[in-house]
C-alpha beads as a LAMMPS data file, in Angstrom:
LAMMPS data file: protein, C-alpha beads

351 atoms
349 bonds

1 atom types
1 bond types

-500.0 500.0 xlo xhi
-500.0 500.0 ylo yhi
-500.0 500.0 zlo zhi

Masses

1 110.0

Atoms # bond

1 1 1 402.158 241.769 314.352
2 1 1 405.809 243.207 313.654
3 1 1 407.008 245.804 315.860
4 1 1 409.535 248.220 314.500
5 1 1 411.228 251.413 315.765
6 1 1 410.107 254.813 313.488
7 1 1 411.917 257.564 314.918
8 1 1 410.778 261.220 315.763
9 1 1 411.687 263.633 312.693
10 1 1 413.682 265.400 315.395
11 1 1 415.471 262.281 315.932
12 1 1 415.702 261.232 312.048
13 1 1 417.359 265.447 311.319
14 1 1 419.885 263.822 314.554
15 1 1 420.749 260.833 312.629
16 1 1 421.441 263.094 309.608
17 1 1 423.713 265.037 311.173
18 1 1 425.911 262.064 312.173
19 1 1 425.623 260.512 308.977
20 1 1 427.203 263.644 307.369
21 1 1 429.843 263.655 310.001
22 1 1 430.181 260.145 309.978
23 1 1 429.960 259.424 305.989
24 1 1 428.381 256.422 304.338
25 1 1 425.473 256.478 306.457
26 1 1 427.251 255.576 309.162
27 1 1 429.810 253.172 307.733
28 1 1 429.840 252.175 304.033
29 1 1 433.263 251.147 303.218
30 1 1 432.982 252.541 299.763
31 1 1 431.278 256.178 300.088
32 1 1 429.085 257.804 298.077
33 1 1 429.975 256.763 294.518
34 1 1 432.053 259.240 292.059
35 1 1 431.837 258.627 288.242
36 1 1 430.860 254.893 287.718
37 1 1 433.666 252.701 289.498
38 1 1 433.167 250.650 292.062
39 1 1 435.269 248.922 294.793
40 1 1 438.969 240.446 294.773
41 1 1 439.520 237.572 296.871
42 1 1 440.513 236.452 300.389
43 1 1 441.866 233.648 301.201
44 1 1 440.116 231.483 304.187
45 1 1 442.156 231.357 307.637
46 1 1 440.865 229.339 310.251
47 1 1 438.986 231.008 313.151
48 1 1 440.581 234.045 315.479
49 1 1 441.088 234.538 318.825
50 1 1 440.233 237.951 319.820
51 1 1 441.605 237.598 323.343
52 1 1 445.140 237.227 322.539
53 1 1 446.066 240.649 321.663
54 1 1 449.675 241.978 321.811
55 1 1 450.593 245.374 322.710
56 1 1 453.684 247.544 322.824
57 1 1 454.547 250.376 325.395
58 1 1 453.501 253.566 324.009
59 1 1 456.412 255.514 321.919
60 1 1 456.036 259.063 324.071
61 1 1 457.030 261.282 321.135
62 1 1 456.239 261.355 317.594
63 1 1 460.122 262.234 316.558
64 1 1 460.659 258.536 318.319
65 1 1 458.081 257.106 316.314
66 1 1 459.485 258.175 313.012
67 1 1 462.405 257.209 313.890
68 1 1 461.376 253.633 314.525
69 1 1 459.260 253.758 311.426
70 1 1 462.565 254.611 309.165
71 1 1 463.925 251.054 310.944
72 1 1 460.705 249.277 309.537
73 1 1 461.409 247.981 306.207
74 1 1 459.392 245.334 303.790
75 1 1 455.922 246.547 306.005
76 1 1 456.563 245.154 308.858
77 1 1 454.058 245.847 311.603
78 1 1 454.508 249.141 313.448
79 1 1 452.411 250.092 316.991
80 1 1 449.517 252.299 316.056
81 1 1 448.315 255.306 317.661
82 1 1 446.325 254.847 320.943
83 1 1 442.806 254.971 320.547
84 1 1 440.341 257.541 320.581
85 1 1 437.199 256.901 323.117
86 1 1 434.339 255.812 320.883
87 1 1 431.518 255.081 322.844
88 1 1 431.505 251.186 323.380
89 1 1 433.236 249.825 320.306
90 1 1 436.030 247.004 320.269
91 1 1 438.630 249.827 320.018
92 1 1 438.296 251.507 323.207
93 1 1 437.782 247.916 325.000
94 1 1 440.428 246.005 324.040
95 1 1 443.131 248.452 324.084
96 1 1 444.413 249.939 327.397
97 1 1 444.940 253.402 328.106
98 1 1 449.167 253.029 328.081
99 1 1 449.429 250.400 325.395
100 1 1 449.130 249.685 321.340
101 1 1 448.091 246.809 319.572
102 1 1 450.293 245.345 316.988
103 1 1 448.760 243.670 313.510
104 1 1 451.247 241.201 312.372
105 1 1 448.957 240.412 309.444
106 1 1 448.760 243.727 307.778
107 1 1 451.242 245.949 305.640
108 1 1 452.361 249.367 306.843
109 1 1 452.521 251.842 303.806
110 1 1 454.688 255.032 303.748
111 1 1 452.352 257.598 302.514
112 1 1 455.101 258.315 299.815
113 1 1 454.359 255.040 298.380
114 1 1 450.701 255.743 298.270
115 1 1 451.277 258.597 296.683
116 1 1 453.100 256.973 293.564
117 1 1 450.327 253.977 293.536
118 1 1 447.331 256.805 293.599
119 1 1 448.848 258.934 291.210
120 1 1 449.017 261.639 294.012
121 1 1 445.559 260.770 294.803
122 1 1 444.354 262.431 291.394
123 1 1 440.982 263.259 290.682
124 1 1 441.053 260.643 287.821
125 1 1 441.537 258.050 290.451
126 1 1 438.500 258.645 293.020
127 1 1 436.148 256.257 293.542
128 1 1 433.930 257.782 296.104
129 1 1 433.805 260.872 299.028
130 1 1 432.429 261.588 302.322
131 1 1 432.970 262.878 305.688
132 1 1 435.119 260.609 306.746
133 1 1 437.520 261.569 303.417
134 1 1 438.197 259.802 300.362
135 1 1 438.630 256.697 298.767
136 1 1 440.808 256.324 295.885
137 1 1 441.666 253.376 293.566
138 1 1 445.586 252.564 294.062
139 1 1 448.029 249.778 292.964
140 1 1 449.896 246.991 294.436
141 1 1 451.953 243.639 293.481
142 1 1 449.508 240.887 293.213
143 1 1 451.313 238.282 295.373
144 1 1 453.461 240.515 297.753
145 1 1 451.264 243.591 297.874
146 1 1 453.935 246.177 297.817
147 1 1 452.889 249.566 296.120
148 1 1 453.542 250.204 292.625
149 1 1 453.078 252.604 289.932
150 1 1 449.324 253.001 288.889
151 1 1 448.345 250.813 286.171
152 1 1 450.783 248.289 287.253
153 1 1 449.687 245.527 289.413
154 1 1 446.420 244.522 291.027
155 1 1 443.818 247.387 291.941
156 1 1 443.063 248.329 295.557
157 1 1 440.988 250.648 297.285
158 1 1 442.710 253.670 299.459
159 1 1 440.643 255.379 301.796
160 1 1 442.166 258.503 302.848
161 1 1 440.965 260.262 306.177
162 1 1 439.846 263.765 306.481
163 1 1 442.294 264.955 309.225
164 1 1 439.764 266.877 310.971
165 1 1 437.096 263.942 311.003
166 1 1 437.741 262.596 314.862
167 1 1 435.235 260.190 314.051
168 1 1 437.032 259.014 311.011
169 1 1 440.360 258.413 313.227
170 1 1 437.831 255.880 315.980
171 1 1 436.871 253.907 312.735
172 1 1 440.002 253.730 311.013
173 1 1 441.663 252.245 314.689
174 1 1 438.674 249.995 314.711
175 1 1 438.769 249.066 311.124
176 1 1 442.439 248.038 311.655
177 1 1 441.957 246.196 314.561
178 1 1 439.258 244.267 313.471
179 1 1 440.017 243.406 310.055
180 1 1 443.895 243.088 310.538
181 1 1 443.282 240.063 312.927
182 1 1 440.122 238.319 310.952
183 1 1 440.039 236.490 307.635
184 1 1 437.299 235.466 306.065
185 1 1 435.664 234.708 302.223
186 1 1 432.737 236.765 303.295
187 1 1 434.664 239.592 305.027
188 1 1 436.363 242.333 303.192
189 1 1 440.329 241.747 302.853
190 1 1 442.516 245.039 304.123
191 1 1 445.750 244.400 303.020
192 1 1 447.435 246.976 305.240
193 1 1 447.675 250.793 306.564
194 1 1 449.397 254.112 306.563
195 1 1 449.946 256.367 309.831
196 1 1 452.052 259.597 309.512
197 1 1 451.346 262.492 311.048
198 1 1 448.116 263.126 310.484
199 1 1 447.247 261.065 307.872
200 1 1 445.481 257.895 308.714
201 1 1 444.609 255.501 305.698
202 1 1 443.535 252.102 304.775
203 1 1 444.277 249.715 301.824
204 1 1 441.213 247.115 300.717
205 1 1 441.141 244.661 298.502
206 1 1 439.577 246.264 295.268
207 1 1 435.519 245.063 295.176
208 1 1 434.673 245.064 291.606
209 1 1 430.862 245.226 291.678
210 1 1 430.491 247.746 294.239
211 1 1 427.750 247.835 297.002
212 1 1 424.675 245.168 297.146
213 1 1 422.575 248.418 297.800
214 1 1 423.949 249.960 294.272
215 1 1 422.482 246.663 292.514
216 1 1 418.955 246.784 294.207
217 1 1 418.079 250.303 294.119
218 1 1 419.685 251.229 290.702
219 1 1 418.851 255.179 290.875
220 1 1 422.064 255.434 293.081
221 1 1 424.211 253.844 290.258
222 1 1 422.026 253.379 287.188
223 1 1 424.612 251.816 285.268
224 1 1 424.298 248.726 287.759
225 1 1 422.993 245.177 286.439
226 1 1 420.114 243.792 288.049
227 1 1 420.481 240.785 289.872
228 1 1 419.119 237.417 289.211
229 1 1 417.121 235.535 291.574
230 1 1 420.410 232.622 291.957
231 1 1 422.852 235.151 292.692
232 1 1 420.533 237.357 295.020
233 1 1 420.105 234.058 297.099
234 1 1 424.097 233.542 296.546
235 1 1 424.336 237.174 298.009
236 1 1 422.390 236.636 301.130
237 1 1 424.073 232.743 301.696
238 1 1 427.178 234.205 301.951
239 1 1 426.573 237.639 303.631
240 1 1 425.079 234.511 306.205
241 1 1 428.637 232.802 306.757
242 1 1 430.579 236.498 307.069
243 1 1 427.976 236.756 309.866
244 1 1 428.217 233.356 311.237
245 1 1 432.043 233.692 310.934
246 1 1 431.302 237.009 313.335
247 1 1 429.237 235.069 315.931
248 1 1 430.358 231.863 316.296
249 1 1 433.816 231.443 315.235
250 1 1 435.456 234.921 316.749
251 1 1 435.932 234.295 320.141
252 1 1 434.565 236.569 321.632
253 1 1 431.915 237.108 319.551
254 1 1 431.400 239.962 317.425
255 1 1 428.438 242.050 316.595
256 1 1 428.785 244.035 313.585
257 1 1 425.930 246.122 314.302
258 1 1 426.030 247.941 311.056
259 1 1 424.776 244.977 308.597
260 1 1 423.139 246.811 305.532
261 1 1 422.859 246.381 302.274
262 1 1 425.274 249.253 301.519
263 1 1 427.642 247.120 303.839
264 1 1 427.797 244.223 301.937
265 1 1 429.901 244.694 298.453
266 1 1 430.490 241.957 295.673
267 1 1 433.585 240.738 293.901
268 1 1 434.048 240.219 290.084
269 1 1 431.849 237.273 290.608
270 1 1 429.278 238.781 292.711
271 1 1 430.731 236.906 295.999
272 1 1 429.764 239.245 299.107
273 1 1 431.804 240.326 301.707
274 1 1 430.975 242.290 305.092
275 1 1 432.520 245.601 305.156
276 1 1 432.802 248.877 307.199
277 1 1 434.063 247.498 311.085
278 1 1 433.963 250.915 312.149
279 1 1 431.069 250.608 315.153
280 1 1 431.225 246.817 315.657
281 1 1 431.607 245.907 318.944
282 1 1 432.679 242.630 321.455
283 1 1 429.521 240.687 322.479
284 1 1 428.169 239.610 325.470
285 1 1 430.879 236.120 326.720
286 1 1 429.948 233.631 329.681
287 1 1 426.288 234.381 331.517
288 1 1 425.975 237.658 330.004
289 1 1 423.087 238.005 327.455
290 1 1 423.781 241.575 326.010
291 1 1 426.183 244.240 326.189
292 1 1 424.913 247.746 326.885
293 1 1 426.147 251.190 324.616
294 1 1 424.606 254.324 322.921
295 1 1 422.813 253.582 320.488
296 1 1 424.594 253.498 316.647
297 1 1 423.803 251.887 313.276
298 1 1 421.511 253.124 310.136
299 1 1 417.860 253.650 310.811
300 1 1 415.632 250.973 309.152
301 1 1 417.921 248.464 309.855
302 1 1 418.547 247.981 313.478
303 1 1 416.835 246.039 315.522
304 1 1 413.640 248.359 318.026
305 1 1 414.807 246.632 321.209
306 1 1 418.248 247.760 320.884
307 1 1 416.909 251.615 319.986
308 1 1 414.896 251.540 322.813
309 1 1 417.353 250.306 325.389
310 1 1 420.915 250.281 324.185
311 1 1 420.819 246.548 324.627
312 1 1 422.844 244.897 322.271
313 1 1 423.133 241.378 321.649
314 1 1 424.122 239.209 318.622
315 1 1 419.937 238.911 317.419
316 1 1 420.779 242.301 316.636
317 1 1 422.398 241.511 313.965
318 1 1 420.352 239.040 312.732
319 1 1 416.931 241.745 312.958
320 1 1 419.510 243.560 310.262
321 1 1 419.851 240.340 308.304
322 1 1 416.439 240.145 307.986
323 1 1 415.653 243.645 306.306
324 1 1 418.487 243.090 303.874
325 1 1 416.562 239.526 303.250
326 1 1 413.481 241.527 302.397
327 1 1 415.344 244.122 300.733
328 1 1 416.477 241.203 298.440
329 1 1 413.313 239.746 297.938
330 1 1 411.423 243.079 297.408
331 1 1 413.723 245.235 295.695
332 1 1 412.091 248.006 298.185
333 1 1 414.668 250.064 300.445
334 1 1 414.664 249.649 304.464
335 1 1 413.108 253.228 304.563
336 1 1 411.830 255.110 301.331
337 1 1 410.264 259.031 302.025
338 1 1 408.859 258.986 298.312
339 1 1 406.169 255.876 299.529
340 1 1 403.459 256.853 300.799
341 1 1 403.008 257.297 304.772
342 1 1 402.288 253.353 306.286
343 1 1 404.553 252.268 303.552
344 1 1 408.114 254.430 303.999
345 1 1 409.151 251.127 306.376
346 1 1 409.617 248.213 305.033
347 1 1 409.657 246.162 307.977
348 1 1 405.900 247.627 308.320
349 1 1 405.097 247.427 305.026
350 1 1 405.497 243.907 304.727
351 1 1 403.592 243.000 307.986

Bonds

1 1 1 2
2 1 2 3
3 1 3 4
4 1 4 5
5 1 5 6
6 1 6 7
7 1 7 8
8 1 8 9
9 1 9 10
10 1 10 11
11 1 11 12
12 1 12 13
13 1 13 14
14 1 14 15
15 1 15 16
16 1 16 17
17 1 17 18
18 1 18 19
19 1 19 20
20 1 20 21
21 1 21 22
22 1 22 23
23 1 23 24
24 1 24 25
25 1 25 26
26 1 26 27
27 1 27 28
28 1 28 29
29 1 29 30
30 1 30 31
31 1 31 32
32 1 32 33
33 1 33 34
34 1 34 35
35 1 35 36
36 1 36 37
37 1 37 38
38 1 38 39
39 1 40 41
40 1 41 42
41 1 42 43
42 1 43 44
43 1 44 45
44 1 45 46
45 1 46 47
46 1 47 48
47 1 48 49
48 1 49 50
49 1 50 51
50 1 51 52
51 1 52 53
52 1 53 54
53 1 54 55
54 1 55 56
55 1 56 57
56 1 57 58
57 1 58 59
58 1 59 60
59 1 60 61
60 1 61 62
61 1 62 63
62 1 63 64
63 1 64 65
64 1 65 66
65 1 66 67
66 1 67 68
67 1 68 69
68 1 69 70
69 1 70 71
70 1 71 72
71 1 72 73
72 1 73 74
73 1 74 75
74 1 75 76
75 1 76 77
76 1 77 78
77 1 78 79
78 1 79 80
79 1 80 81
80 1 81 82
81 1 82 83
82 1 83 84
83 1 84 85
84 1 85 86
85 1 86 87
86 1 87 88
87 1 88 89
88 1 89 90
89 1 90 91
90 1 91 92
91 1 92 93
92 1 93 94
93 1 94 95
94 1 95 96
95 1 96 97
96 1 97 98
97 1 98 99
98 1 99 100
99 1 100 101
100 1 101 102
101 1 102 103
102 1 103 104
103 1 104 105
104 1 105 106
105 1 106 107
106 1 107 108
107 1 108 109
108 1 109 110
109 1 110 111
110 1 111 112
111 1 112 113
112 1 113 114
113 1 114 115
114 1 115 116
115 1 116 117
116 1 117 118
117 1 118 119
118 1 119 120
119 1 120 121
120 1 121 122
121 1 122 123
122 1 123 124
123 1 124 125
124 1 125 126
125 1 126 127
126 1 127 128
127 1 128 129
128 1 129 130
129 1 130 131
130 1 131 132
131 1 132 133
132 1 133 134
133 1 134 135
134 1 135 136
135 1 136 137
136 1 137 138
137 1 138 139
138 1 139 140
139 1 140 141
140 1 141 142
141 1 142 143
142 1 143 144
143 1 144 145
144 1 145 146
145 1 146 147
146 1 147 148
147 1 148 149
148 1 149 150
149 1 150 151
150 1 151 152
151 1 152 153
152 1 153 154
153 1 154 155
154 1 155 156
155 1 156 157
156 1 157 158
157 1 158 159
158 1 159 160
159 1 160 161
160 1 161 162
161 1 162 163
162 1 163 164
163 1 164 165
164 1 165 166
165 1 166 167
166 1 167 168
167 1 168 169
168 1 169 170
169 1 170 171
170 1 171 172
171 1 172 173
172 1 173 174
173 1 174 175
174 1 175 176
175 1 176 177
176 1 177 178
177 1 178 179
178 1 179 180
179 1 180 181
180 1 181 182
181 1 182 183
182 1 183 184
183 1 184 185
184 1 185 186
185 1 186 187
186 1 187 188
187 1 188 189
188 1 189 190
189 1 190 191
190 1 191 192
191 1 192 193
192 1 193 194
193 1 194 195
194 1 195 196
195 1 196 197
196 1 197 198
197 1 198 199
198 1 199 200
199 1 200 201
200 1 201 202
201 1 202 203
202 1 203 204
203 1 204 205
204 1 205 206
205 1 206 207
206 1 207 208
207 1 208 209
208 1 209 210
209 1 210 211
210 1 211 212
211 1 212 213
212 1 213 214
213 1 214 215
214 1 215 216
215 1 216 217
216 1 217 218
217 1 218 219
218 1 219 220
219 1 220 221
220 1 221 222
221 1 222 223
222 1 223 224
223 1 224 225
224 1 225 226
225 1 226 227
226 1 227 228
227 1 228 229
228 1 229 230
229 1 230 231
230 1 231 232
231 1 232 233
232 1 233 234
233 1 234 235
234 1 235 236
235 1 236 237
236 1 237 238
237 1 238 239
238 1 239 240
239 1 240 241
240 1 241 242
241 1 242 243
242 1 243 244
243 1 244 245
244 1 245 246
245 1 246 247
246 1 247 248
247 1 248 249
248 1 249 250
249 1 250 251
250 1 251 252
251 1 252 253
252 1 253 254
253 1 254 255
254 1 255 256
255 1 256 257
256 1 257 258
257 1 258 259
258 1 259 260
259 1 260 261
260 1 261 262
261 1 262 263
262 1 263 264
263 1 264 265
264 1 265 266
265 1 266 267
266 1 267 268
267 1 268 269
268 1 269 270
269 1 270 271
270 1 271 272
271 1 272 273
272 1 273 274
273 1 274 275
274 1 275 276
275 1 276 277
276 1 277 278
277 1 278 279
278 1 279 280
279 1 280 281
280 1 281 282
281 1 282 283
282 1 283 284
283 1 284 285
284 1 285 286
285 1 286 287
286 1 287 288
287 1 288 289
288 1 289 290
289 1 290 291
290 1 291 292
291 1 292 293
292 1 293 294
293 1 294 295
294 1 295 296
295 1 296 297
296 1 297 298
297 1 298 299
298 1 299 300
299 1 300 301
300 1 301 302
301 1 302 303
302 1 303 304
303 1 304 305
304 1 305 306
305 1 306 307
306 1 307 308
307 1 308 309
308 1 309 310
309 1 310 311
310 1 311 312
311 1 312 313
312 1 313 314
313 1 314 315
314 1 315 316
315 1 316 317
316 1 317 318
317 1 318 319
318 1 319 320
319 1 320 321
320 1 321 322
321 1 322 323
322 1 323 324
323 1 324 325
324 1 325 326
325 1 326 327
326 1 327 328
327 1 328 329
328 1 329 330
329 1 330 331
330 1 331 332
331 1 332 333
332 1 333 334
333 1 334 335
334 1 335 336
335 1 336 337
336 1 337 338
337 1 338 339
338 1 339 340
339 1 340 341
340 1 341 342
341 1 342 343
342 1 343 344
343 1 344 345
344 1 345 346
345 1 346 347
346 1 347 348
347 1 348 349
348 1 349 350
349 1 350 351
């Protein structure tokens, strides 16, 4: 028999509430879609090493911050602002209350410079919307991936944070941290960030095809192709290493703890990559077999144990594998209200 956790309605109306605060049910990199875009390729680094983290004294005053940012040319990395608690995720853990982290991989934008590649962040230019903000499409040199005029360049994806979102701000430190130290073929590329004032933004790689979840269920996008049986397997083989890359190779591991199919978004040639770091969190190291937080993630797709106890462990993420697996092989959604009651779950409807 296969167990799975169905939550109260009371607790279902909670999770709707935090997915409207949160956007993207709770972490889609590329919100809910605008018009018909959609959000190219990373080059493979070898493994990371979490533990070796460099930090800065904090700059007490933002008049001394702009003042060092004016000294920062060609996007050289810049100390970001100290984290916001969030509840157990790798921001809050890894960075101490007096100091800032440093990403020596990723670009720091002026927001002037996003302006020019967004076109002012026109309408003409969204590609999706939620509570976190927007996301707009933007342009940057292919090979040194300085900002240029729209039109001009390679395509990117800006996501723009609502100022008043104080969830959005834990995400977008968490995104950065996470993402501006890993590099993988199966992880989503960000090429770089934007902090002034209070404007917090990131800068993605542009993913052509848009969300796995827009491709299986086409009545969120019904100008999607369907996917063939060879590149639904391709999906879930390398959706596999991004998660491998997560477990084994970070050290310390890494548990995403957001894997979904709206998670997982496809290049020109319908290569996956991981996205959304937002609520991933450091996993259990040495004798330890689970790591204990509040419980977050997307209903239907995390794992009962971990909803019943706030037990998290890296099988987590693998319970979450598994319903995107059957989501593949089905074409059914995780959880569906139009089926009929004993068939809304899929995890139950399949057992």
């Amino acid at each position: 028999m296969i167990f799975t956790y169905i939550p109260t309605e009371r607790e279902r109306e909670r999770e709707r509430e935090r997915e409207r605060e949160r956007e993207r049910e709770m972490g889609n990199c590329w919100p809910s879609p605008v018009g018909n875009r959609s959000p190219g390729t990373t080059k493979h680094c070898n493994p990371v090493d979490n533990s070796n983290i460099s930090f800065e004294s904090v700059v007490p005053n933002h008049a001394a911050r702009t003042e060092q940012s004016k000294s920062t040319e060609n996007g050289a990395s810049l100390p970001l602002p100290p984290l916001a608690e969030e509840g157990g995720s790798v921001a809050e853990e890894e960075v101490p209350p007096s100091g800032r982290f440093v990403t020596p991989n990723l670009r720091m934008y002026k927001y002037a410079e996003l302006e020019t590649a967004t076109r002012n962040f026109g309408p003409d230019m969204v590609l999706g919307e939620g509570g976190f903000g927007m996301v707009f499409m933007g342009w940057v040199d292919e090979k040194t991936h300085a900002p240029s005029k729209a039109g001009v360049g390679v395509p990117v994806a800006v996501k723009k944070s609502n100022p008043d979102s104080s969830q959005g701000l834990k995400e977008w430190q968490a995104e950065v941290k996470f993402l501006g130290k890993f590099s993988h073929p199966n992880l989503v590329k960000l090429l770089g960030y934007c902090w002034e004032d209070s404007q917090y933004l990131l800068i993605y790689e542009y993913m052509q095809k848009g969300s796995l979840e827009s491709h299986l269920f086409r009545n969120i996008e019904p100008d999607k192709e369907s996917l063939s049986w060879s590149t639904r397997m391709k999906i879930a083989a390398g959706a596999a290493l991004g998660l491998e890359y997560l477990h084994c190779k970070a050290n310390p591991p890494v548990i995403y703890r957001d894997l979904k199919s709206a998670n997982i978004l496809l290049d020109e040639n319908f290569n996956p990559k991981l996205s959304d770091f937002g609520i991933a969190k450091l996993g259990p190291v040495g004798d330890d077999t689970h790591v204990s937080t509040r419980v977050m993630g997307t209903y239907g797709y995390f794992a009962p144990e971990y909803a019943m106890s706030g037990k998290l462990t890296l099988k987590s993420d693998i319970y979450s594998f598994g319903v995107v697996m059957l989501e593949l092989i089905t074409g059914r959604k995780a959880i569906d209200s139009t089926q009929k009651p004993g068939e809304q779950y899929l995890v139950v409807w399949v057992s």
